[in-house]
C-alpha positions in Angstrom: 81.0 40.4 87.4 83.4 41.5 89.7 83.2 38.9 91.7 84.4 36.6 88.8 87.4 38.6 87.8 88.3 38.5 91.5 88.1 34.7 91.9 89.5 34.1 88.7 92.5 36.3 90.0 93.0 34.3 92.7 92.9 31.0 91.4 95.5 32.4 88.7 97.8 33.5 91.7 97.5 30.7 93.4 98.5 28.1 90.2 101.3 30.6 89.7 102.5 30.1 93.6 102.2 26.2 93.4 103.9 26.4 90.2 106.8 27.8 91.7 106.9 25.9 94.9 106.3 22.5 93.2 110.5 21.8 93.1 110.3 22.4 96.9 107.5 20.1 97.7 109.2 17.5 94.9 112.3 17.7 97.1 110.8 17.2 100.6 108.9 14.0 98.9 112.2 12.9 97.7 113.6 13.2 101.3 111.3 11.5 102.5 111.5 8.4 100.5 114.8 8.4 100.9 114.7 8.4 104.7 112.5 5.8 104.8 115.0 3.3 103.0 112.7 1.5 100.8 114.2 1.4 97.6 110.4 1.1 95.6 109.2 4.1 97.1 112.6 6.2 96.1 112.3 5.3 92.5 108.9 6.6 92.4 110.7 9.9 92.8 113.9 9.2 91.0 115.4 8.5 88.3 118.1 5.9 89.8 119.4 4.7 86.8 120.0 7.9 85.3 121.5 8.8 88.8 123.7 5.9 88.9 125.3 7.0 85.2 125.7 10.2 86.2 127.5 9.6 89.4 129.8 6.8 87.5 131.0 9.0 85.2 131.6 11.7 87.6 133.6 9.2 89.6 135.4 7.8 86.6 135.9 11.6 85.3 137.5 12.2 89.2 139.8 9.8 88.1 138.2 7.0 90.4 140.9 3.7 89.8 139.1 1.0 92.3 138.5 -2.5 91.0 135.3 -3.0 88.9 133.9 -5.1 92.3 134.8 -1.8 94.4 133.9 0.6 92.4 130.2 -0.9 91.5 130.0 -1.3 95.7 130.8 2.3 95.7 128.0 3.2 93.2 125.3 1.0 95.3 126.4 3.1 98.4 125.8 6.4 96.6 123.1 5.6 94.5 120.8 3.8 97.7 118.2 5.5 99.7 120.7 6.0 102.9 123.8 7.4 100.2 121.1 10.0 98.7 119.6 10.7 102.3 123.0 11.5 103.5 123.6 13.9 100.2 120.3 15.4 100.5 121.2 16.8 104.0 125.0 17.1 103.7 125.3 21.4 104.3 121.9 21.0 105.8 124.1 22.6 109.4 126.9 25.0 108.0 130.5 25.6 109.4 128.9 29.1 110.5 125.8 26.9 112.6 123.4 28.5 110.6 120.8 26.4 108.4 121.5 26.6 104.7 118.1 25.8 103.1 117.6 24.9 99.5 117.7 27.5 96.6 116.2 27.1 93.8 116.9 28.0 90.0 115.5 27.0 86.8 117.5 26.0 83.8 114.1 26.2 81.8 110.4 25.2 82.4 111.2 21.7 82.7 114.3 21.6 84.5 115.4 23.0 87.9 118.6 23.0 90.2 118.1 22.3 93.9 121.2 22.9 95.9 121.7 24.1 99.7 122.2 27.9 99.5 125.4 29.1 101.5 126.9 26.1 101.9 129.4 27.1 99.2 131.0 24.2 96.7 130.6 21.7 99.2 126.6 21.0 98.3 125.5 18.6 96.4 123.1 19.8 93.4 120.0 17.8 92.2 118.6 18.2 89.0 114.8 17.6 89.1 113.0 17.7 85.9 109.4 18.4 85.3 107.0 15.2 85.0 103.6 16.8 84.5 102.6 19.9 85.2 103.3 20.1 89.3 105.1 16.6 89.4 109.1 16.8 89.3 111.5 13.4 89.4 115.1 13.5 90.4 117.3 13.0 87.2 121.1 14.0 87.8 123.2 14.7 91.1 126.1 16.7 91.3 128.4 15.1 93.8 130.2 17.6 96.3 134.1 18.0 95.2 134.9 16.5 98.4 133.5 13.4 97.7 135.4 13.1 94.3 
């Protein structure tokens, strides 16, 4: 009898701990498809429409004045699997030479903020919402004030 509680224990543990390192894993995938610069296999991780919205109106809220041509040129730069790659590990090496990592916090069960920890304002944050139980799809990036 034991023996049950004990397994039972540590299958709970373990669900608990993949639970919470799911966002992680989600992020590395997203990386990944993003380094790899095939558009198909980046929107089986994100959301690139959503993405694309989100970054417009941040760059129209930034006060953004290019031409209709331009700025659309601007948002297929950004919103591409080199312009993510490139936000993904911006603050990846700080000013200080030390590697920020990501840190993570939840806004609720479903929703969670990836964003490089000590790297100050200049990070970008990625909003990954919760597809699933362990499977998470980037919705929403913050672009870095310098880039506004």
């Amino acid at each position: 009898m034991k023996r049950k509680y004990a397994t039972a224990i540590i299958f709970a543990v373990a669900a608990i701990g993949f639970t919470w390192v799911s966002p992680y894993i989600a992020m590395y995938r997203i990386s990944i498809a993003a380094k790899s610069v095939r558009l198909e296999n980046l929107a089986q991780q994100a959301d690139l429409p959503a993405i694309r919205a989100s970054v417009a109106r941040q760059l129209r809220t930034a006060g953004e004045t290019a031409s209709e041509d331009d700025f659309k040129g601007m948002l297929d730069t950004i919103v591409s699997p080199p312009g993510i790659t490139v936000l993904i590990l911006h603050g990846k090496q700080g000013a200080d030479g030390k590697r920020h990592d990501f840190g993570m916090a939840y806004r609720s069960w479903n929703e969670v903020v990836l964003r490089r920890s000590g790297a100050g304002p200049a990070a970008s944050q990625f909003l990954l919402r919760r597809h699933g139980i362990w499977d998470w799809k980037l919705m929403d990036i913050t672009l870095p004030p310098e880039l506004l």
